[in-house]
C-alpha positions as CSV (number, residue, x, y, z in Angstrom):
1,X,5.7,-24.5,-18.5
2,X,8.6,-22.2,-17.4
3,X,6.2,-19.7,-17.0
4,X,3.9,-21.9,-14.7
5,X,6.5,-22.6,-12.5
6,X,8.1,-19.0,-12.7
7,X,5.0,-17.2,-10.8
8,X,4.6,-19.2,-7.5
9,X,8.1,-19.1,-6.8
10,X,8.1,-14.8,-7.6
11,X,5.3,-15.3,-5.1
12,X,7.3,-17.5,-2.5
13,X,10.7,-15.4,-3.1
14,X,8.4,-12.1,-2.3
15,X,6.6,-13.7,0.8
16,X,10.3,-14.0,2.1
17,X,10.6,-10.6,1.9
18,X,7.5,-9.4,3.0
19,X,7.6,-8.8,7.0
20,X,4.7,-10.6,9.0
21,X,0.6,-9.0,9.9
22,X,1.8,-8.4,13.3
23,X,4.8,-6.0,12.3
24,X,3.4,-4.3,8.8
25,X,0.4,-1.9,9.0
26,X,-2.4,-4.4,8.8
27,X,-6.0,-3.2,7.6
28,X,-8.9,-5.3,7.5
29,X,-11.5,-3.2,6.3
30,X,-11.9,1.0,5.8
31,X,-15.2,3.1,4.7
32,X,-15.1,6.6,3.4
33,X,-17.4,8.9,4.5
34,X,-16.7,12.7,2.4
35,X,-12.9,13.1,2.9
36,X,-12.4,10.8,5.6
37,X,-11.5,7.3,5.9
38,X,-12.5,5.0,8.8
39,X,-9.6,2.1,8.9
40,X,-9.9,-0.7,10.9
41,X,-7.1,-2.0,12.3
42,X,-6.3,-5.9,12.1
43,X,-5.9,-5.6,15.7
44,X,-9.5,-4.2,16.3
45,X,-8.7,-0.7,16.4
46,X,-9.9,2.5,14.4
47,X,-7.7,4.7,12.8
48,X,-9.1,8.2,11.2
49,X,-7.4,9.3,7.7
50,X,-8.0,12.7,6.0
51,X,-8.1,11.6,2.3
52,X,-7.6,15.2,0.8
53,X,-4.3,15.5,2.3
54,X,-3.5,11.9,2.8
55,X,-2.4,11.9,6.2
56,X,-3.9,10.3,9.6
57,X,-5.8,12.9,11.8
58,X,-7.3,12.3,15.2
59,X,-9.1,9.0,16.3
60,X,-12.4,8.9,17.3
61,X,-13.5,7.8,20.6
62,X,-11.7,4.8,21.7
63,X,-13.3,1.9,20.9
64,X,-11.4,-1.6,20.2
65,X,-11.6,-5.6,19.8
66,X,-13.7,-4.6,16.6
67,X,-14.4,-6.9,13.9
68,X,-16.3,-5.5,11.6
69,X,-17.4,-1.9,10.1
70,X,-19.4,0.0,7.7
71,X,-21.7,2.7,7.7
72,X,-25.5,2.9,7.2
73,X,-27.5,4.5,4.7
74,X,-27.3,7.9,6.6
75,X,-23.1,7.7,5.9
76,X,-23.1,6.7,9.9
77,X,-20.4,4.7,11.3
78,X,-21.6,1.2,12.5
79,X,-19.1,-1.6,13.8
80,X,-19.4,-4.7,15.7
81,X,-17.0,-6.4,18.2
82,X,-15.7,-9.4,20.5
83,X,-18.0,-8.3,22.8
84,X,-21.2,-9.5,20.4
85,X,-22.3,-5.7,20.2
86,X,-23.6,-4.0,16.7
87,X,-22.9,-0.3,17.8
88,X,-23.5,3.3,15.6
89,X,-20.9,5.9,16.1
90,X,-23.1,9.1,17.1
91,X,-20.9,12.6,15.9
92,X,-22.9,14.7,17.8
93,X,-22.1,13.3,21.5
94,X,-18.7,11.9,20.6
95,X,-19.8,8.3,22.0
96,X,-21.2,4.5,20.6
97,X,-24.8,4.2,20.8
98,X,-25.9,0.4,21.6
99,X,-28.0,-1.6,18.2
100,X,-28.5,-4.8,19.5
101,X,-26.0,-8.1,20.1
102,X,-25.4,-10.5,17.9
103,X,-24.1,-14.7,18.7
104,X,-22.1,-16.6,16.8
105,X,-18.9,-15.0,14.7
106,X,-19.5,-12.1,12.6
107,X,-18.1,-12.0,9.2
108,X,-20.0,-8.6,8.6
109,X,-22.5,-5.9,8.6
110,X,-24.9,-4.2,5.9
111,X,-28.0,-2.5,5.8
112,X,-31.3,-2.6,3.0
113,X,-32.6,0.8,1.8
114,X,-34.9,0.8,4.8
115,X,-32.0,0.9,6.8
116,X,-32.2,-1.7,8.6
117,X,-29.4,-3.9,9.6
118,X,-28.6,-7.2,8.6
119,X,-25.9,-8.9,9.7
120,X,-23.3,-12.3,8.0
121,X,-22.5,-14.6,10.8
122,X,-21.8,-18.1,11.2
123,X,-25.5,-18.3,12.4
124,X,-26.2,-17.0,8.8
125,X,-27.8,-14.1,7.7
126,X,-29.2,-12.8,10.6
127,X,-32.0,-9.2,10.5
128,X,-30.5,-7.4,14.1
129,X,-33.7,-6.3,15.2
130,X,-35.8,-9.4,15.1
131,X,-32.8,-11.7,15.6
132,X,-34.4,-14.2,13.2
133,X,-31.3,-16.0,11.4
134,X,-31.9,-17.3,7.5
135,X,-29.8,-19.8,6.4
136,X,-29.7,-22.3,3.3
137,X,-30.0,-25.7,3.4
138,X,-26.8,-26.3,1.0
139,X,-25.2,-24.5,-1.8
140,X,-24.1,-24.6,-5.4
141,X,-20.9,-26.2,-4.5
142,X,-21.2,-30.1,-3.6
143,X,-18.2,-30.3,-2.9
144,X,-18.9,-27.9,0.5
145,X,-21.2,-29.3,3.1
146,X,-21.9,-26.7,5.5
147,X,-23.8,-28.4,8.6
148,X,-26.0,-25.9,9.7
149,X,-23.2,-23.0,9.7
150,X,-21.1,-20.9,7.2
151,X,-17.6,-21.2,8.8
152,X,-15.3,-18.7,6.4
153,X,-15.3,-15.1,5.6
154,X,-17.6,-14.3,2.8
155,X,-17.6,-11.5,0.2
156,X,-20.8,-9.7,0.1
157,X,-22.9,-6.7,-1.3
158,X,-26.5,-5.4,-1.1
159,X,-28.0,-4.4,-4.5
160,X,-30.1,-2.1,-5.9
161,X,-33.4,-4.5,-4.6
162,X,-32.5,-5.2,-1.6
163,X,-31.1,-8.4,-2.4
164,X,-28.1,-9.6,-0.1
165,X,-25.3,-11.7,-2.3
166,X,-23.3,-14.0,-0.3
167,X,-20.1,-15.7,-2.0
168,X,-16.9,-17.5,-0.5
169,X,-13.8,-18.9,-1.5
170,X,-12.9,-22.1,-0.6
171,X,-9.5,-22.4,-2.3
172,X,-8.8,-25.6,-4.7
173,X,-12.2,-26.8,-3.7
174,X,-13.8,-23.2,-5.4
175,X,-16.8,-20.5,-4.0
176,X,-20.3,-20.7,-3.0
177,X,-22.8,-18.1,-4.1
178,X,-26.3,-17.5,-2.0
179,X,-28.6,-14.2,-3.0
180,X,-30.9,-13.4,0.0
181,X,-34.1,-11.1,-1.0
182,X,-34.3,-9.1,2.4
183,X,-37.9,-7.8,1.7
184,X,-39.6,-11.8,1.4
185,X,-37.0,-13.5,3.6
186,X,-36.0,-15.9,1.8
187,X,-33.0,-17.2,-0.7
188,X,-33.3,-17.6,-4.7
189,X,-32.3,-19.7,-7.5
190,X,-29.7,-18.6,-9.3
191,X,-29.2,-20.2,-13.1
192,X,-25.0,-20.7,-13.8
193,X,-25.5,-21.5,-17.8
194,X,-22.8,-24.3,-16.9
195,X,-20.0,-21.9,-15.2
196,X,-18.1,-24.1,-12.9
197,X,-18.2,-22.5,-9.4
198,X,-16.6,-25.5,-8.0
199,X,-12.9,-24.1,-9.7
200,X,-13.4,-20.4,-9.1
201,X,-13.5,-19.2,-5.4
202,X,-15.3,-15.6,-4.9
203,X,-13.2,-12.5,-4.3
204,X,-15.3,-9.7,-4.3
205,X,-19.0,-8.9,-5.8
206,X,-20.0,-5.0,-6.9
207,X,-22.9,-3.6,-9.3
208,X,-23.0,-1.0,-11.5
209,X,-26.7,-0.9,-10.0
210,X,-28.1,-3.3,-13.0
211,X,-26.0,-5.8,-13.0
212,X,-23.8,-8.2,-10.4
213,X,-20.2,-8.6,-10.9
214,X,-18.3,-11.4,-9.4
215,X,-14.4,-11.9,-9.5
216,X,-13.2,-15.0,-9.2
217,X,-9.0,-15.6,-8.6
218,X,-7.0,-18.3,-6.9
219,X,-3.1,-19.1,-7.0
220,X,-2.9,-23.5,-5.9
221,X,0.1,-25.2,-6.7
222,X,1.7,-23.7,-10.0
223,X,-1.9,-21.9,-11.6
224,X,-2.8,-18.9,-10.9
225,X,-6.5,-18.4,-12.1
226,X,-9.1,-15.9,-12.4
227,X,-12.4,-15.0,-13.9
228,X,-15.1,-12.1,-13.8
229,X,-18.7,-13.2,-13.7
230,X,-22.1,-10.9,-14.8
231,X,-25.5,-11.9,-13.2
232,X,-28.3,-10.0,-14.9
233,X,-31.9,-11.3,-13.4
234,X,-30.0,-13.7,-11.8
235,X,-28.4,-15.2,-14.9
236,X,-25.0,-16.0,-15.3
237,X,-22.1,-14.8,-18.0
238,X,-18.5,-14.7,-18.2
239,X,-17.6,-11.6,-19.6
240,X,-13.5,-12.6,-18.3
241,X,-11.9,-15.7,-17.8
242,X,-8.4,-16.1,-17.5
243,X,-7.5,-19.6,-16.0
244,X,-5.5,-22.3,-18.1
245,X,-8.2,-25.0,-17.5
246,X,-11.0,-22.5,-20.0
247,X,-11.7,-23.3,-23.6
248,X,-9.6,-20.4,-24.7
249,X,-6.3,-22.2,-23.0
250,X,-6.9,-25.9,-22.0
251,X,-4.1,-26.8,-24.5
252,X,-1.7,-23.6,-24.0
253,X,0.6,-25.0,-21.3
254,X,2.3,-21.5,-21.3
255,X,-0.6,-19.7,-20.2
256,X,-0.3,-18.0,-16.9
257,X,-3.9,-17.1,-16.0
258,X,-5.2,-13.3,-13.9
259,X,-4.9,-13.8,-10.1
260,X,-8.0,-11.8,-9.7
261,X,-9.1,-10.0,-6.4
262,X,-11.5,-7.3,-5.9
263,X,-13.4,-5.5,-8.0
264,X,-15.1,-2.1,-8.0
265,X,-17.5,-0.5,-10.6
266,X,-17.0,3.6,-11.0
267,X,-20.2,5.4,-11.4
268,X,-18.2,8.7,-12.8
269,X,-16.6,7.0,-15.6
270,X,-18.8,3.7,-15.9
271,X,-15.9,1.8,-16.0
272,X,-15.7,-1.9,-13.8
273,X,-12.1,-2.3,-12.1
274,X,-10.2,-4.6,-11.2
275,X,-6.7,-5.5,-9.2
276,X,-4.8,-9.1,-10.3
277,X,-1.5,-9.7,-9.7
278,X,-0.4,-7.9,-12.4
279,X,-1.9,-4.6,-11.4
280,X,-5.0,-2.2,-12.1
281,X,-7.1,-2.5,-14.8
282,X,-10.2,-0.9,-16.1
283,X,-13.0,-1.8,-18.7
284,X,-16.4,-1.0,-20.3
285,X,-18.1,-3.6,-19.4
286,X,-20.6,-2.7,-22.2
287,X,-17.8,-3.7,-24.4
288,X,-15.9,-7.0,-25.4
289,X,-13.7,-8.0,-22.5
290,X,-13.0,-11.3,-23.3
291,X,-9.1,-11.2,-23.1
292,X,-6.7,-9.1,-21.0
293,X,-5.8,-7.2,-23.5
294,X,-9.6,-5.5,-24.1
295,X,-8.9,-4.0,-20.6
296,X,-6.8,-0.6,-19.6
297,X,-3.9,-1.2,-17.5
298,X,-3.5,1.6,-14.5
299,X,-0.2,0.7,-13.3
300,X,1.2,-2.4,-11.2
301,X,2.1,-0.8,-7.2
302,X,4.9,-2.9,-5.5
303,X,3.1,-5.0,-3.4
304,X,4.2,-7.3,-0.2
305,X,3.0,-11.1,-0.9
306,X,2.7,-13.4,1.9
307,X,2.6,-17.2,1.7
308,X,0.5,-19.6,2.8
309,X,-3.4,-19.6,2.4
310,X,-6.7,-22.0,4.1
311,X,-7.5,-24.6,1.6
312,X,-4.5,-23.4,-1.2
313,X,-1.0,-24.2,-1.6
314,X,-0.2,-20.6,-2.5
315,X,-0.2,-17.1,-2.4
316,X,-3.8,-15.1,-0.9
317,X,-4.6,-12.3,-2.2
318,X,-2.4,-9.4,-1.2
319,X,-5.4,-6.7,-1.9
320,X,-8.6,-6.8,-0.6
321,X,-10.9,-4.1,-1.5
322,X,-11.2,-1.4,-3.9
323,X,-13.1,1.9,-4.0
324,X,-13.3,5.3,-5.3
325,X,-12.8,8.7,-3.3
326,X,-14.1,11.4,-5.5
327,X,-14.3,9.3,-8.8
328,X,-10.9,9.9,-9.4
329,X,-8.3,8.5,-7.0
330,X,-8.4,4.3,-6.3
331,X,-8.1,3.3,-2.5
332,X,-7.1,-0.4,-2.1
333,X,-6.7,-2.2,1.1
334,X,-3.9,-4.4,1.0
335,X,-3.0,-7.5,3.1
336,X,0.7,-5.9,3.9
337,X,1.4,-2.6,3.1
338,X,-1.4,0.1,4.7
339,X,-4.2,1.0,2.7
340,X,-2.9,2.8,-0.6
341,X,-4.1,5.8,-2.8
342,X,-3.6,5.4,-6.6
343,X,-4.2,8.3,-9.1
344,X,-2.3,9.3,-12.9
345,X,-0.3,5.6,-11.8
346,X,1.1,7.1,-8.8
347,X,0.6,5.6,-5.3
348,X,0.2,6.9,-2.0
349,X,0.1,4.5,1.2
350,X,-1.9,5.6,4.7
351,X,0.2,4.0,7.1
């Protein structure tokens, strides 16, 4: 029980510490394309990184009240904005090339294998060049009654199939999961095999190209949960839980469960990773990884916490994303301290 009560107050003591958004360099989102990194500021900025040398070059053309970036299947820079514009960065003329408008509040931007853009919004899920909007009637989650909108920031990924997944986090009250085949237009069933979706609010969804991984964390009150999901042909299993209210540890009341975040899968190594509040980890997931133990810790970087989350009496998550820059090095987008580099347990931040 010690334990328990231990972890939210390391978390409280550290959000003390931590300085505010406004006054730390604050990220809320980056792509790579080859050695460079496009940040986006959490003031709607870009910022330009060269990842070889780990240093900030030149920005690109000044563009700002962004919301939202990634790139298309042709590695080209596309963002949206305040202004309700879906834009394309084009290299050769040095300027932002008009895609179309959007309404509503966009939570982000991706694009099928045709390359053509979809977009998450309030509206839904919404194809930019037909502006026809697609959204469910209701969700896995009873609990969450949406009323014609989805109203928080989802995590999202496009698989192999064109198939758009759609998850969110609503704190003590759990996630939502939707899967959107792009190529019928419409949304499809997805069978749970009894894995409560009402406890585990969505983090972050990747694939290894086969198969969907979904990470599940949350820190309410004095538990600090977390659990990693497979869906193969749309059929859930747990291949990691680690929250005190599973079979493993409903009667261990000294069990501190994973604070899971994101969640990337490395096509180099075929290894799935992960970032908890105790650090990096790594795993097969070919293999048993049942228990924490099963997976490889990378190293633990000293993070900032903050304090104070929507729908949680807690800590969020102080990472955000994860990915790869040449297979080898980790880049992770924290909530506090820049976006970081992490290779042989050593970490770099881009500040």
């Amino acid at each position: 029980m010690k334990k328990n009560i231990l972890l939210p107050l390391l978390f409280l003591l550290a959000a003390f510490n931590a300085c505010s958004q406004s006054t730390c360099s604050s990220y809320s989102d980056f792509v790579i394309v080859t050695d460079r990194l496009w940040a986006l500021t959490g003031n709607g900025h870009l910022r330009l990184f060269d990842l070889e040398q780990a240093k900030r070059v030149s920005d690109p053309l000044f563009e700002d009240s962004l919301t939202a970036i990634t790139m298309d299947i042709h590695s080209a820079i596309v963002v949206g904005n305040k202004h309700h514009r879906i834009e394309r960065y084009d290299t050769s003329t040095n300027s932002w090339v008009l895609l179309g408008n959007y309404s509503g509040t966009l939570y982000g931007i991706t694009f099928d294998h045709a390359n053509t853009c979809y977009l998450i919004t309030s509206n839904g899920i919404v194809e930019l060049g037909t502006k026809q909007s697609y959204l469910p009637d209701s969700g896995l989650n009873s609990q969450i009654h949406y009323h014609g909108a989805w109203f928080q920031q989802p995590a999202y990924y496009m698989d192999a199939e064109d198939k758009l997944w759609v998850g969110f986090r609503y704190g003590e009250w759990g996630g939502d999961l939707f899967v959107f085949n792009t190529r019928l237009k419409q949304f499809l069933p997805l069978k749970m095999n009894g894995y409560s979706i009402d406890l585990n609010p969505i983090q972050c969804i990747c694939s290894n190209g086969t198969d969907i991984f979904i990470t599940t964390g949350m820190n309410h009150m004095m538990t600090t949960s977390g659990s990693i999901i497979k869906f193969n042909n749309y059929e859930a299993s747990v291949i990691f839980d680690s929250s005190p209210f599973s079979d493993a540890h409903r009667n261990d009341t000294s069990f501190v469960g994973e604070y899971i975040g994101p969640a990337a899968f490395n096509n180099e190594d075929h290894y799935l990773y992960f970032y908890s509040h105790n650090g990096f980890f790594r795993g097969d997931p070919d293999k048993n990884l049942s228990s924490i133990e099963k997976w490889e810790k990378l190293g633990r970087p000293n993070l900032k916490w903050s304090w104070g989350q929507r729908n949680a009496v807690g800590s969020p998550m102080n990472v955000h994303k994860l990915a790869f820059y040449e297979d080898s090095r980790i880049v992770f987008l924290t909530q506090l301290n820049g976006i970081g580099l992490l290779q042989d347990g050593q970490v770099i931040f881009l500040q």
